[in-house]
N, C-alpha and C positions, 0 to 999 in steps of 0.2 A: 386471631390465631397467635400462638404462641409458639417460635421453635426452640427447643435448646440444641446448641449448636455444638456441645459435646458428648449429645448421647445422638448417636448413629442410625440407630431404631427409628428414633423419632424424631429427626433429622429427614431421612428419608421418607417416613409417611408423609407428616406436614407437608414439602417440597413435592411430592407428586399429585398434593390436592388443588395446590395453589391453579393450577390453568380452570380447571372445573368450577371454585370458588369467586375468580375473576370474571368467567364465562356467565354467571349467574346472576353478581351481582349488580341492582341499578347502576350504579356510581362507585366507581374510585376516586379517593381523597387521596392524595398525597402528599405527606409532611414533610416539605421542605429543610423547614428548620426556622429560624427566627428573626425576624427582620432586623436589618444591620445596614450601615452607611450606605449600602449600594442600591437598596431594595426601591427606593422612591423613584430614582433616576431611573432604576431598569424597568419597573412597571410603566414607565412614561414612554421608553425607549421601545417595547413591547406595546402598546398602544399607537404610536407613529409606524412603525414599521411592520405590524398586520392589518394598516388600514391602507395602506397604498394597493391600488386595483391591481387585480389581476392582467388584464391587459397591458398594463405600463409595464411592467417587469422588462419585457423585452428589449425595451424602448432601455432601460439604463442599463442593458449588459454592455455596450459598447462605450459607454462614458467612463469616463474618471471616478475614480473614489476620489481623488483631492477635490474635485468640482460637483460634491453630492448638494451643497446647498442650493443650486440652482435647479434641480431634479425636486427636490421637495419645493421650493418654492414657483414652480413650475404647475404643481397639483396642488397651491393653497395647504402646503403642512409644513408645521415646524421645523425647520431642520434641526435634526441631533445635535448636541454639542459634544466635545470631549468628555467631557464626566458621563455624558452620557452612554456612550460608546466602551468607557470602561468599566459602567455600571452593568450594563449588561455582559461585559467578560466575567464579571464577578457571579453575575447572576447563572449564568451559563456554567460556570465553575464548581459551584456546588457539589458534593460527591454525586446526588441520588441520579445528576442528567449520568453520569459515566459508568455508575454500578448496571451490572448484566440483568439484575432483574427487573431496572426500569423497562427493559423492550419486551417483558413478558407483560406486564401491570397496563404499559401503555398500548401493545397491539391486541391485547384480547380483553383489556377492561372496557365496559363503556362509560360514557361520559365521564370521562376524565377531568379530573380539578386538580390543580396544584395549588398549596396551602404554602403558604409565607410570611408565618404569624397568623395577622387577620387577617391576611388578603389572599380573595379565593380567587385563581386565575383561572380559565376555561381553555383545557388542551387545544381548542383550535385558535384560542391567541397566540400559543407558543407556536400550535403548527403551520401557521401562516408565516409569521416571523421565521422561523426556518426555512419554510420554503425561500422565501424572499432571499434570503442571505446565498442559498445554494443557488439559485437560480442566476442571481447578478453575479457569485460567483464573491461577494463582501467578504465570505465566512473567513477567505486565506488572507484576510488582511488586520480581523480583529485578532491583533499581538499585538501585545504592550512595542514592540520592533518598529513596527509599522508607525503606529499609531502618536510615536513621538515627532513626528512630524507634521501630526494636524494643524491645517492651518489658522491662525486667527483663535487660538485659544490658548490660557495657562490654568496651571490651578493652583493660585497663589495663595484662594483662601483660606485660612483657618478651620474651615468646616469643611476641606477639603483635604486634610490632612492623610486618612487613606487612600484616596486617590490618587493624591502624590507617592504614597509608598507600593500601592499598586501598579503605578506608573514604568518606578523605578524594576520594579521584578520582569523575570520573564514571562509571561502568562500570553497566553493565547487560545483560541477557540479549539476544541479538542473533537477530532473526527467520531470519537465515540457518540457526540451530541446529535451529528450529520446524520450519522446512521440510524440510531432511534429515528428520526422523522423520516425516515426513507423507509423505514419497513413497515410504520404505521400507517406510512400514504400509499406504500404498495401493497398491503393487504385491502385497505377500505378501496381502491381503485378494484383490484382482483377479485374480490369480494370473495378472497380462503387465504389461508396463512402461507406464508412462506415455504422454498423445501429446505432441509436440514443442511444440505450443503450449499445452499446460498446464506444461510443466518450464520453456520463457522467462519465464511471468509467475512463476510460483513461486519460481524460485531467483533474481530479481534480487533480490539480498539478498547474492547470494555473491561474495566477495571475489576477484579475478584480477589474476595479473601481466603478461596477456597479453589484450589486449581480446577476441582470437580463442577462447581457451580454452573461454569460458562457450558458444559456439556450438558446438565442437567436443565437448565435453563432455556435455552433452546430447543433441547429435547421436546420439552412443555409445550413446546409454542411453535414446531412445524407442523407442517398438513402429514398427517398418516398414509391419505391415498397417493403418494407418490411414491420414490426414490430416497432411502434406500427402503425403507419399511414395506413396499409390494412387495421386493422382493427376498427380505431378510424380517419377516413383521415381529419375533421376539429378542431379535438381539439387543437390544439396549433396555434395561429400565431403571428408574431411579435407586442407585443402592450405595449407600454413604459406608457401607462397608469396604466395598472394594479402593484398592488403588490407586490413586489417577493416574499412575504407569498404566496399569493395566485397561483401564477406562479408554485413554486415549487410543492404547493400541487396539484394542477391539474396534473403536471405531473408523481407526484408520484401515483396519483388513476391510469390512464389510464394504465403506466408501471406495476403494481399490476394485474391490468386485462389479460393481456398479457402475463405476464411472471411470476404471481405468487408470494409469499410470500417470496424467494430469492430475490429481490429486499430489505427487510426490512437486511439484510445483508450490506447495504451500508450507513448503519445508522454508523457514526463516535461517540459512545460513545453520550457523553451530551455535545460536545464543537461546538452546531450549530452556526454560525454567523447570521442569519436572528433571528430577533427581533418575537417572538408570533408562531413562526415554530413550526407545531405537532411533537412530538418524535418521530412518526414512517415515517417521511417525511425526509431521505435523504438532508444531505446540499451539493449537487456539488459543493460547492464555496468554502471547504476545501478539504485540502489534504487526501487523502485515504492510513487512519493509525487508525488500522492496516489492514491488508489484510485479506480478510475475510477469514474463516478456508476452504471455498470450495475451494481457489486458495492453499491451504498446501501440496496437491499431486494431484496423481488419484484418490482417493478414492471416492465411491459416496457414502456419508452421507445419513441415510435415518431416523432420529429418529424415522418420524412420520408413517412410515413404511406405506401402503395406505389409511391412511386419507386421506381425501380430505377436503380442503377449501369451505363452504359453500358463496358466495361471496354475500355482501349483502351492496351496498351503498348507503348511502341518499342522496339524492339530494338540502337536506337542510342544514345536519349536515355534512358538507362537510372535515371539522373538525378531523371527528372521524371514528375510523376503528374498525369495529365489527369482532372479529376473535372469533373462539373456539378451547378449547384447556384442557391442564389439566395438576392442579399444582401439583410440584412433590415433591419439600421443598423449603427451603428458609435457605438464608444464613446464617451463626452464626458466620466465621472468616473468615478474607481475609489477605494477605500477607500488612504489612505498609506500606515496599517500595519496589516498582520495576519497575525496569526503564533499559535501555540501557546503564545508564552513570555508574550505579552501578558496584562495584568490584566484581567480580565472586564469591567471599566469603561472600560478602552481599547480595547477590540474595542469595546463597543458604543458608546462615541463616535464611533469612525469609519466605525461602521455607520449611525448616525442623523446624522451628518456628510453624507453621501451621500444620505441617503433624507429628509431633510426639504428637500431640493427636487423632490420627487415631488409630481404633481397629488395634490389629496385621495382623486379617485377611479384606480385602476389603469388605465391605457387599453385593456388586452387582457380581452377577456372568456373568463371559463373556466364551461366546459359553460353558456353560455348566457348568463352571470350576472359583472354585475361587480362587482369585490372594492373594500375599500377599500387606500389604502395604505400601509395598518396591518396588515393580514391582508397583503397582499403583502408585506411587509416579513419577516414571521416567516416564513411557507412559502418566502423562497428562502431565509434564511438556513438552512434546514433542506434545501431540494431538495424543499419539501415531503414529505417521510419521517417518520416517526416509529417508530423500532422497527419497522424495516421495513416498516412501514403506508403506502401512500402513495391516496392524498390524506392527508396529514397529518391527523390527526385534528381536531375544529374545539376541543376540550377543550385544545389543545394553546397558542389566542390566550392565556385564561387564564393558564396555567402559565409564559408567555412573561411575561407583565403582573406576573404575582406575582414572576417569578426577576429581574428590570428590577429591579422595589420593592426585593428580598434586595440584591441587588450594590450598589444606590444606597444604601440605607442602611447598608451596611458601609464607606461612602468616605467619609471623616470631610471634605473640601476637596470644593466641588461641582463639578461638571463640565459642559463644554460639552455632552455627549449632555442633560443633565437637560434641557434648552431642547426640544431637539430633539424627542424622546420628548414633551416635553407638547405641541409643536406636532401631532404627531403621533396625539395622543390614548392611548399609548404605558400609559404608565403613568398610573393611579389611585389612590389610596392605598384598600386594600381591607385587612379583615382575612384574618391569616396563612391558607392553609386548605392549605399546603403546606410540606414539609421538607427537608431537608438531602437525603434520600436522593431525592426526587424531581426535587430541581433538579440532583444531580449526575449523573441522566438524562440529564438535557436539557444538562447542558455536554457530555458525552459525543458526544449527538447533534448537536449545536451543530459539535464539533469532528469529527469525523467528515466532515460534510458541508464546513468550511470550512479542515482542514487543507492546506496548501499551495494554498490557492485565497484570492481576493479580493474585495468583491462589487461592481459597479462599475452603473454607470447609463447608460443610451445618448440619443441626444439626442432622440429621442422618447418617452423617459419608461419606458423598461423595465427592468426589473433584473432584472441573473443574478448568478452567480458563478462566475470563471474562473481561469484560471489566473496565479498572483500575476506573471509578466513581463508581462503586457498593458499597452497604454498606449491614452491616447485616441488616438481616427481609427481605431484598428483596428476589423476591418469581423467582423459575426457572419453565418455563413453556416447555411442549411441545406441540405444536399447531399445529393443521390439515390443514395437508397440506405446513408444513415449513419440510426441511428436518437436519435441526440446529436447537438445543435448543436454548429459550431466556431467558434474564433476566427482569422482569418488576417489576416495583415500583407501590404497590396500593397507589392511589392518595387518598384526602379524601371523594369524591363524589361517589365511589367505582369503580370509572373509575381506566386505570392503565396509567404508561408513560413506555415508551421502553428505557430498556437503552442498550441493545445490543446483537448479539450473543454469544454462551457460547459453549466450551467444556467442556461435562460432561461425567466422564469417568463410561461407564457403559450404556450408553443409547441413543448411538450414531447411532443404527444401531435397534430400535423397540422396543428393551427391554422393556420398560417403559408401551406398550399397551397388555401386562399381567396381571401389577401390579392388574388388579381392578380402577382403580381412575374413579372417573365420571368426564364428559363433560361436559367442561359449557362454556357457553360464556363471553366473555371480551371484554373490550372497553376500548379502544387505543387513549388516546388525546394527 
């Protein structure tokens, strides 16, 4: 097959034949590209690590990455070295793992070979080797970040001169990869393809040169007899003519229909890449950050307790999305900075920045009882979660009080938070009764819940955590038939824009359809 990629016609034909062509043929070959300084080590590196048993997997999710040599040498196999470890980041780095139409070539082609010069690799080499990595859980460690700190290696050689410049970069294992292997193993487990709205959240991760593709692509490659296609079976087909404004928003109405207002959850903040894309329209063509609060545990969120969504679309204002709901306040302070790169002492500065203007006691009562707001403070920066526990376990005020104590006494210059936190009752000086491995729980969990989010205060004294573009005035809604609170910006027409879901501690679970507040409707552009 041959596409040309700026005639639209036939663009569009070629690209709808592709599932049926893969579906038929013996083998897919895949052309890597050409073997280069990495490719030895990483075929080596791929050979040790799809031959370790299945059963042992288990056996090293609880050990150390620092102490993997004694794991291989444990089962009589080589341990990896360095080079080798960043031979395969390189290998793994390649465009074709990351591009969108690897998951169409690799879940409906069969016998797959990946081509690397001469060297023809057999997809269940790689697909073992991924599993292994996800499984033990390795995959978050191969980054050049990590990885400078292996032990008992250099690469001083001469002949290792990109390895040392690979070293030097940031480069690390890219979830796009993870995912390919995961829907290749959950189709051949299932034994049928995927549904279309499990492949949009999964593969935003993957790379396009064409915003249309990642729609198309997938399109190719869900099962028919499901959602949405039973019950919408001609709305989508491949057509390279259309928009990808308008692509995406068609398929944002249809998914809406279907599965309801949890869809508006895959709203990534305000950093969409299509040009004139409605707020409340999902950009697939970026990455899925942050993870929306329904993946944080078990918990099932219900703010809106049984509202129902009145659904109501135009067929002309295609545009815009009429929901009803009811505002509950709006914002008055948000944390400055916060971010993952930040020092543990800077995050909790501008978390006890924000919260030691909170009344003593929390205003909203939960299950009957009100909190102070020192316990409010640790449960939202959690979403109240813990290990997927939610109600956050109450073990967990503690653990918060002691990890405050660790991070303050590792900051040699005192900090505004210390003020704060004692106003707060915050921290106490208590003996150690926790460790290194427990507090890096709790950062874990910490960061989880407050990656690409921020936590902000409203002016009647509540606090959530939302999505880092928020600013004061913005108004928090809860809408019928969402079971997550939003954040929405009134625009000047008195329409509003979405800017994202919101933990708000106190009214995560119906609270909020007591208060009195009236119903009204809003409109979403």
């Amino acid at each position: 097959m041959c596409i040309n990629p700026e005639d639209a016609m036939d663009r569009t034909a070629q690209v709808s034949m592709m599932p049926e062509i893969l579906k038929k043929a013996r083998s897919v070959i895949i052309g890597l590209g050409k073997r280069d300084a990495f490719t030895s080590d990483a075929l080596k590196a791929l050979k040790t690590l799809s031959s370790v048993p299945h059963d042992e997997w288990s056996n090293l999710v609880s050990l150390d990455w620092e102490c993997q040599d004694q794991y291989f040498q444990r089962l009589n196999i080589v341990p990896l070295q360095l080079r080798s470890w960043l031979s395969l980041i390189a290998f793994f780095n390649r465009p074709w793992f990351s591009g969108i139409w690897a998951v169409q070539e690799v879940t409906i082609g069969n016998d797959v070979i990946l081509a690397c010069g001469k060297e023809m690799i057999p997809w269940e080499t790689v697909s073992k080797t991924l599993s292994f990595l996800t499984h033990t859980g390795w995959y978050t460690k191969l980054h050049t970040s990590h990885l400078i700190k292996f032990p008992g290696n250099d690469l001083k050689s001469r002949r290792l001169k990109k390895h040392q410049i690979l070293m030097n970069a940031e480069v690390g294992f890219k979830m796009a990869v993870i995912q390919l292997q995961s829907t290749r193993a959950g189709s051949e487990t299932n034994k049928q393809l995927p549904l279309f709205r499990y492949l949009l959240r999964a593969h935003r991760y993957c790379e396009v040169s064409d915003k249309r593709d990642i729609i198309y692509a997938l399109f190719g490659l869900s099962r028919k007899d499901g959602l949405p296609f039973t019950k919408f079976p001609n709305f989508l087909s491949t057509n390279y003519e259309m928009a990808a404004q308008d692509i995406y928003t068609n398929v944002a109405r249809v998914l809406l229909r279907c599965y309801g207002l949890g869809i508006l959850s895959d709203v990534q903040d305000s950093i969409a890449s299509i040009p004139n894309l409605p707020t409340w329209v999902p950009d697939y063509s970026i990455a899925r950050r942050p993870l929306p609060l329904s993946m944080r545990g078990d918990c099932i969120w219900s703010a809106c307790g049984d509202m129902k969504w009145n659904q109501n679309f135009s067929e002309t204002e295609t545009h815009s999305l009429i929901l009803q709901g009811m505002l509950l306040d709006t914002v008055c302070e948000k944390v400055k900075q916060q971010n993952r790169s930040l020092h543990p002492m800077e995050f909790l500065d501008g978390i006890y920045e924000v919260a030691a203007r909170l009344d003593p006691i929390y205003p909203l009562s939960i299950d009957g009882k009100f909190q102070s707001s020192r316990e409010a403070v640790w449960r939202t920066i959690l979403a109240d979660t813990y290990r997927k526990e939610h109600p956050a376990p109450q073990k967990c005020e503690e653990l918060v009080a002691h990890y405050q104590e660790w991070v303050r006494n590792g900051v040699r210059n005192g900090s505004q938070a210390t003020n704060s936190m004692q106003r707060l009752s915050i921290t106490e000086r208590q003996p150690r009764k926790y460790g290194k491995a427990e507090f890096s729980s709790l950062e874990k969990e910490i960061e989880a819940a407050n990656d690409a989010r921020t936590l902000f205060r409203t002016r009647k004294g509540y606090l959530g955590i939302g999505a880092q573009s928020l600013r004061p005035s913005d108004e928090i809604w809860v809408l019928a038939g969402a079971s997550i609170p939003f954040i929405l910006r009134r625009g000047e027409d008195e329409s509003h824009e979405l800017v994202g879901e919101v933990y708000l501690h106190g009214v995560m679970h119906g609270e909020a359809l007591g208060w009195g507040h009236e119903m009204r409707n809003v409109l979403l552009k």
